[in-house]
N, C-alpha and C positions, 0 to 999 in steps of 0.2 A: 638314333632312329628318327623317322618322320614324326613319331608323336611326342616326341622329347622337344625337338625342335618347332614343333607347333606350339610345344604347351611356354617353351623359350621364347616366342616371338611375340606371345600374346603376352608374359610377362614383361615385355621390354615396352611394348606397347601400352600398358596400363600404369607404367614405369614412367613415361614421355607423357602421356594424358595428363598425371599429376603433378608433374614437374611444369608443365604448362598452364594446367590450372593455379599452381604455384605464383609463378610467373606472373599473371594475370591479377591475381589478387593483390599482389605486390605494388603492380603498376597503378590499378585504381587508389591504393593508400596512398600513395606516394602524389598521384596527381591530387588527392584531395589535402594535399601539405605545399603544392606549388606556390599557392600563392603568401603563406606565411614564409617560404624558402624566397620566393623572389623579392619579400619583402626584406630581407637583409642582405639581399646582392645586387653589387649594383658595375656596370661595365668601367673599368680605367680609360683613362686615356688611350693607351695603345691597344687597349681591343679585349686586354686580358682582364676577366671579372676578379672583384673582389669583394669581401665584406666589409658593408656600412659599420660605421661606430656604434657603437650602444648606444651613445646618445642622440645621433641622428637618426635609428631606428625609433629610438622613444620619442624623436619631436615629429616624426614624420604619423606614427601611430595615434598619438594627441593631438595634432591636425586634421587628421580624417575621423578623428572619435565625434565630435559634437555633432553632428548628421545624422549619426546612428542612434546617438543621447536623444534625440529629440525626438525621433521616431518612437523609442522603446517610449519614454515618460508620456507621450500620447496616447498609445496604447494602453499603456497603465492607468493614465486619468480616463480612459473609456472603460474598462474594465471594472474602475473602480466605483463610476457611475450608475453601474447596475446593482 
């Protein structure tokens, strides 16, 4: 009957809302893990990616740390100041 089928459309429909809202939540976690993800991939030679070593992950991580080291221990010696 037509009200079977109405009360079936608006189920599939509140069905697809949340599958999409789904969806959506998914993709914002995931973009906010990009850059730790891109931080252990890195393109080959022929085009095809692959993962960096452990240890060029760790030297490349301890490279870019002292920036941040220095920024945080200023904050802190400001902080500590008051």
């Amino acid at each position: 009957t037509q009200a079977q089928d109405s009360k079936m459309v608006k189920n599939i429909i509140s069905s697809l809302t949340k599958s999409i809202a789904d969806v959506e939540l998914t993709r914002k976690q995931c973009a906010e893990q990009s850059e730790l993800i891109m931080g252990i991939i890195e393109m080959g030679q022929n085009g095809n990616y692959s993962l960096k070593s452990t240890e060029e992950t760790i030297k490349e991580t301890e490279n870019s740390a002292p920036s941040e080291s220095k920024n945080n221990n200023a904050k802190t010696t400001k902080a500590a100041a008051k």
